[in-house]
C-alpha positions in Angstrom: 0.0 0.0 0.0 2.7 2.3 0.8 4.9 2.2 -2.4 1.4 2.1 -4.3 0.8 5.6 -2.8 4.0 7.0 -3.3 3.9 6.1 -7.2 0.7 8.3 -7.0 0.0 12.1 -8.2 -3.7 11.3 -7.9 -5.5 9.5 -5.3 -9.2 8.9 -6.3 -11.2 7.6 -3.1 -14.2 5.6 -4.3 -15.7 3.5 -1.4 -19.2 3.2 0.5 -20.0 6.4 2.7 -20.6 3.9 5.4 -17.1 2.9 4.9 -15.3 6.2 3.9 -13.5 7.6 7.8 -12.6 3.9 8.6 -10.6 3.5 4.5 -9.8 7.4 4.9 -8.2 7.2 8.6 -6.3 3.9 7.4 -4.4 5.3 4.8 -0.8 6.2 5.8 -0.5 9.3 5.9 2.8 10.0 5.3 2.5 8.9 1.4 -0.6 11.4 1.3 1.6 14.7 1.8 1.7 16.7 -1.6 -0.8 14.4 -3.4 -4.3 15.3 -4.6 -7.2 13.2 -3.3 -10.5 13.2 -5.3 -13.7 11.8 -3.0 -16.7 10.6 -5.3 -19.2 9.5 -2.9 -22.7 10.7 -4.2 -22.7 13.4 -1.0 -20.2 15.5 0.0 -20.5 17.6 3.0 -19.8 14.0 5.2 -16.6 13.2 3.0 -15.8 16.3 3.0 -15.5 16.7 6.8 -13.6 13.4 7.1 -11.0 14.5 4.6 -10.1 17.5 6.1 -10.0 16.0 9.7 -7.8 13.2 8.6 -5.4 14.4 5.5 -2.3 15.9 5.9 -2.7 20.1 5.3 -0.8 20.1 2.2 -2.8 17.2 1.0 -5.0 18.7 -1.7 -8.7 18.1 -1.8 -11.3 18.1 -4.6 -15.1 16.8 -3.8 -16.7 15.7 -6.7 -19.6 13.9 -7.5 -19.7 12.3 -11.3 -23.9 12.1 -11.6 -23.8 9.3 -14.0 -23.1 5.6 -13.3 -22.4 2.4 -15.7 -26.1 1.8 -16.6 -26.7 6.0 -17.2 -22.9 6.5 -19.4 -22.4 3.6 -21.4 -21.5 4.8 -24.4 -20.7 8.2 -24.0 -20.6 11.3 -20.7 -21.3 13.9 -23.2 -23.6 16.3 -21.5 -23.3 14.4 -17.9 -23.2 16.6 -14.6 -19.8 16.4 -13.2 -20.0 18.2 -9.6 -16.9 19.1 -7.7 -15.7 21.7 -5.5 -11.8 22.5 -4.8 -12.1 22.1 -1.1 -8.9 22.8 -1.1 -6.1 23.0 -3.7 -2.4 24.4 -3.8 -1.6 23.1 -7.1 -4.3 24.6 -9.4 -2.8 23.2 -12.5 -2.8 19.8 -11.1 -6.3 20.1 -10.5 -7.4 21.6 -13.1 -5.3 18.5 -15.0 -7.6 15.7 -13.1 -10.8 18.3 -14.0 -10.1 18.0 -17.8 -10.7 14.7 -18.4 -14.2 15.4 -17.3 -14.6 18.4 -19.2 -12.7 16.9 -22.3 -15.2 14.1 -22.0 -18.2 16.5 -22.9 -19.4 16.5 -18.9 -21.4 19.3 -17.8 -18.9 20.6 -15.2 -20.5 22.0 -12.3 -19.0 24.1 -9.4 -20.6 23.8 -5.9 -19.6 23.7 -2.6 -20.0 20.2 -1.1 -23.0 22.3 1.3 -24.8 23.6 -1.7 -24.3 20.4 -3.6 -25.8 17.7 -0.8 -28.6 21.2 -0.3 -29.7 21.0 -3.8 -29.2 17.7 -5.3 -29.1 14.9 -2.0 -32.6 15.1 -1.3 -33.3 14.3 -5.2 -30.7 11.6 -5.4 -32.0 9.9 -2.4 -35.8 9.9 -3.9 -34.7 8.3 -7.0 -32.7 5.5 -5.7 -35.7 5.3 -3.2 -38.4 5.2 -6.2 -35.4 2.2 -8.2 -35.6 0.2 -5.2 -39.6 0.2 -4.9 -40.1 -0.5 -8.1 -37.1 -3.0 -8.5 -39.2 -5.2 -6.2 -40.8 -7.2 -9.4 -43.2 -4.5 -9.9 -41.9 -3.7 -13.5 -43.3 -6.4 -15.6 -42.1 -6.6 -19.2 -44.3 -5.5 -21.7 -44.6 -6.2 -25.5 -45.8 -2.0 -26.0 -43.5 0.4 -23.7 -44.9 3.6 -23.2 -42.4 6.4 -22.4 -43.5 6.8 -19.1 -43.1 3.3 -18.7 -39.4 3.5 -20.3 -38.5 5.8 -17.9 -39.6 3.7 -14.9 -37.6 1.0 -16.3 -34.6 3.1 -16.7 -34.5 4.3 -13.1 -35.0 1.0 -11.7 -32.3 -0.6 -13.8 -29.9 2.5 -12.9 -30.6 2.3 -9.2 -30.6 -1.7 -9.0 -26.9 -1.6 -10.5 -25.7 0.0 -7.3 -24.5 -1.4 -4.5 -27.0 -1.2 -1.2 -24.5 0.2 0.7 -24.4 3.0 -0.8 -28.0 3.1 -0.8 -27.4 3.3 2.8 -24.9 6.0 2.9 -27.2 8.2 1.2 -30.1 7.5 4.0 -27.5 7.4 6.7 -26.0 11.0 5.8 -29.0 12.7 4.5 -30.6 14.7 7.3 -34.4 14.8 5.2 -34.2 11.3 4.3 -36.7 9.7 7.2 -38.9 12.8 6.4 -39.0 11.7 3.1 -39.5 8.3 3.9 -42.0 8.9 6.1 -44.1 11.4 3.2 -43.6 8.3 0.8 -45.9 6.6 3.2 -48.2 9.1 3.5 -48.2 9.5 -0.1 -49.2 5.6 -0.6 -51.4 5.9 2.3 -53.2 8.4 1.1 -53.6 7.0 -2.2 -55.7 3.8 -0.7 -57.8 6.2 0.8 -58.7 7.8 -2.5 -59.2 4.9 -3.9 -61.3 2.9 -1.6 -63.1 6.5 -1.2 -63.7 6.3 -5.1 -64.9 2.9 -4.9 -66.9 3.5 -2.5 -68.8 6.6 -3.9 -69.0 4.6 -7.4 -71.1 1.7 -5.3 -73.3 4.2 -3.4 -73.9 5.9 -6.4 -75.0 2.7 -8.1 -76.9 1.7 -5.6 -78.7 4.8 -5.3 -79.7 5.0 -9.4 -81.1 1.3 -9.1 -83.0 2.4 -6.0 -83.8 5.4 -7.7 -84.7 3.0 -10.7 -87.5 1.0 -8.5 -89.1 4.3 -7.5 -89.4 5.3 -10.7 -90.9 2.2 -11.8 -92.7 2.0 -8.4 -94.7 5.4 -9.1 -95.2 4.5 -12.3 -96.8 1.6 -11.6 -98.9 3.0 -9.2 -99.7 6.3 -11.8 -101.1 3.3 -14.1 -103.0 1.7 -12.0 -104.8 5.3 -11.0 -105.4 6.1 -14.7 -106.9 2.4 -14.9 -109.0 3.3 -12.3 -110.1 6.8 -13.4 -110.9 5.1 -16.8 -113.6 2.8 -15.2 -115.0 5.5 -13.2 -115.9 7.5 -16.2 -116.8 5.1 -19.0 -120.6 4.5 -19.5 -122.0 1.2 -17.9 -123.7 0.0 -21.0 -120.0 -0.1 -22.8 -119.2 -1.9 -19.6 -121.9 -4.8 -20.6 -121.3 -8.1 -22.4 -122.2 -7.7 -25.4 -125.4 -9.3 -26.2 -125.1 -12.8 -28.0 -128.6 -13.3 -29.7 -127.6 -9.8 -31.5 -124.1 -11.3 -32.8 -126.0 -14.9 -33.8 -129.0 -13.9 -35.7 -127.1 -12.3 -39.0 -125.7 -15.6 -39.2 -129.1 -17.4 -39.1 -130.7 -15.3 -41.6 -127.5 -15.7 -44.0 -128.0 -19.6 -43.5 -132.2 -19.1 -44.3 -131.7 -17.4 -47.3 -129.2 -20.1 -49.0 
């Protein structure tokens, strides 16, 4: 370990947050002095913090974190977010050096201070490695037809599931919102089965309302028929009410039988 360090301008630092003080406070820190070391955890205020209380002072120090993984750059970073801040940097051409290969790559280089960059993008790294890991849970079936929506469900799961859960785990561990956000995620779903069943429930009452409303309709008019029935007898004559007389309907068919 030590003549590997010594041979090395460079010193790229790419382990679990979980794990990152016990690896950092390892490392002997005699080989460290003049060298620049790169942290690329996906936050940066922790690493940060442990690289300052641990690294010689003439150590340089450059937190960075590349926002693209094995599943998300393939083929090609062009147009990538690459996040870094010089924490702290004596040799700026050096830096600048390491920087390049980013920047030469086509990245989408992005200044921030490790605050401002766990401030504005931790809480949205944290939901979508939350939302992989949901729906990794063989709730993506695959589907002849893909919509784009669908596509990008996919693509997130298949990102996230490609990363170790450890580091899942740093990214809860260090992130001061993350319960909160767990905690609205369940809200969220709770809330949803409420709407639901409250939607199911309405769609029943309503149905059973219009087929109760249907047998009162039918019911009064029913009854509205049986009243105009009524009325009708109460008004027609009773001699149209009589049999008709049968000696009047035979005798044109005696006479007809005379005459032949």
């Amino acid at each position: 370990m030590v003549q590997f360090l010594q041979e090395l301008d460079v010193v790229i630092i790419s382990v679990p947050m979980i794990e990152f003080e016990e690896i950092v406070s390892s490392l002997p820190k005699s080989c460290l002095h003049g060298k620049l070391i790169v942290e690329v955890c996906p936050m940066s205020s922790h690493p940060k913090s442990i690289l300052m209380k641990y690294l010689p002072p003439d150590a340089d120090i450059i937190c960075s974190n590349p926002m693209f993984g094995p599943t998300s750059s393939s083929s090609s970073w062009d147009g990538l977010p690459f996040v870094y801040e010089k924490a702290r940097v004596a040799d700026n051409r050096r830096a600048e050096q390491f920087l390049s290969i980013f920047s030469n790559a086509r990245c989408k280089m992005v200044e921030l201070s490790a605050e401002q960059h766990d401030s504005s993008t931790a809480d949205a790294e944290f939901i979508t490695h939350l939302t992989g890991r949901l729906l990794d849970c063989d709730l993506l079936p695959p589907t002849p037809v893909t919509s784009k929506e669908y596509a990008a469900l996919l693509d997130v799961a298949d990102m996230t599931s490609a990363d170790t859960f450890d580091l899942f785990y740093g990214m809860y561990k260090y992130n001061k919102n993350s319960k909160k956000y767990l905690n609205k995620m369940r809200e969220n779903l709770a809330l949803l089965e409420r709407q639901l069943a409250a939607k199911e429930a309405y769609i029943a009452a309503k149905s059973e309302m219009q087929s109760n409303e249907r047998q009162r309709l039918i019911a009064e008019c029913r009854s509205l028929l049986q009243e105009v029935s009524k009325s009708s007898a109460l008004h027609t004559p009773k001699e149209q009410l009589q049999p008709p007389d049968e000696t009047k309907l035979i005798q044109p068919i005696v006479t007809e039988q005379l005459l032949k």
